[in-house]
Each structure stands twice: as structure tokens, then as C-alpha cells.
C-alpha positions in Angstrom: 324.3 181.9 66.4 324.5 181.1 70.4 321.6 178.7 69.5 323.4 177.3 66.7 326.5 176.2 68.4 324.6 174.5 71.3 322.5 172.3 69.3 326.4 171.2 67.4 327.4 170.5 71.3 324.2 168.7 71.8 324.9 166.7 68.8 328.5 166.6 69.2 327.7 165.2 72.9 325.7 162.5 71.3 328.1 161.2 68.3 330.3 160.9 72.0 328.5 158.7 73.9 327.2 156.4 71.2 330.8 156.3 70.3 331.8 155.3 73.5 328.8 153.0 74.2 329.5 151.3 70.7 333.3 150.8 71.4 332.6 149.5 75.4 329.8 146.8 73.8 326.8 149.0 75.4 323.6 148.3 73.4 322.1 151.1 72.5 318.0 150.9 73.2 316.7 154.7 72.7 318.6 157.8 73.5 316.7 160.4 75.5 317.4 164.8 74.7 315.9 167.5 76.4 318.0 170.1 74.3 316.4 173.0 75.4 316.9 172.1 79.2 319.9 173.1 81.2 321.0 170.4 83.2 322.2 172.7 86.1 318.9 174.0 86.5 316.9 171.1 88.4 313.9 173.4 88.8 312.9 172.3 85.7 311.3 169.8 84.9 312.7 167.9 82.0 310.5 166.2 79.5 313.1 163.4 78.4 314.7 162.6 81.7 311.2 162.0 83.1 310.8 159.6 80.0 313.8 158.1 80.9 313.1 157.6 84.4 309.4 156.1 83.5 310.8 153.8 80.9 313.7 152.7 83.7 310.7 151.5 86.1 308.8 149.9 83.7 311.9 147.7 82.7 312.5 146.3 86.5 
């Protein structure tokens, strides 16, 4: 059930921000989830963020 209701957040989290990226004229290129990864806990390392970070440097 506890795993459950934080997947709705994570999804609920993401109807959010495309909501408010849609609605501020933000495109949208790819969206990046590490759903099993607690954002608080900076020990680990995060598949997705990595990604995002990687992708980031290869654009500039």
C-alpha cells in the first residue's frame, strides 16, 4: 500500500509540473524519474538525474 501511494505522488508530481510547464510555455523535451530514489538521500546515486545531467552537457 506504502508503495502504492508513492508511485500516485510520483505521478501526481508529474501531471504538476507538465501542467505548469505547459501553462508557463515551457517545452517539454524528455522528463527524467528516479522513483525509487529519495531525493534527501544524496548518497545515492541516481540513475535519471545522472541522465539528466549528461544530456544537460551534451546540449551546451
Amino acid at each position: 500500500m506504502i508503495k502504492e501511494s508513492f508511485r500516485e505522488s510520483i505521478n501526481n508530481q508529474g501531471a504538476m509540473l507538465l501542467d505548469y510547464a505547459y501553462k508557463h510555455h515551457f517545452q517539454t523535451c524528455k522528463i527524467y524519474t528516479d522513483g525509487d530514489y529519495s531525493g534527501a538521500d544524496i548518497s545515492k546515486i541516481r540513475p535519471q538525474y545522472s541522465q539528466l545531467l549528461h544530456d544537460a552537457i551534451q546540449i551546451y
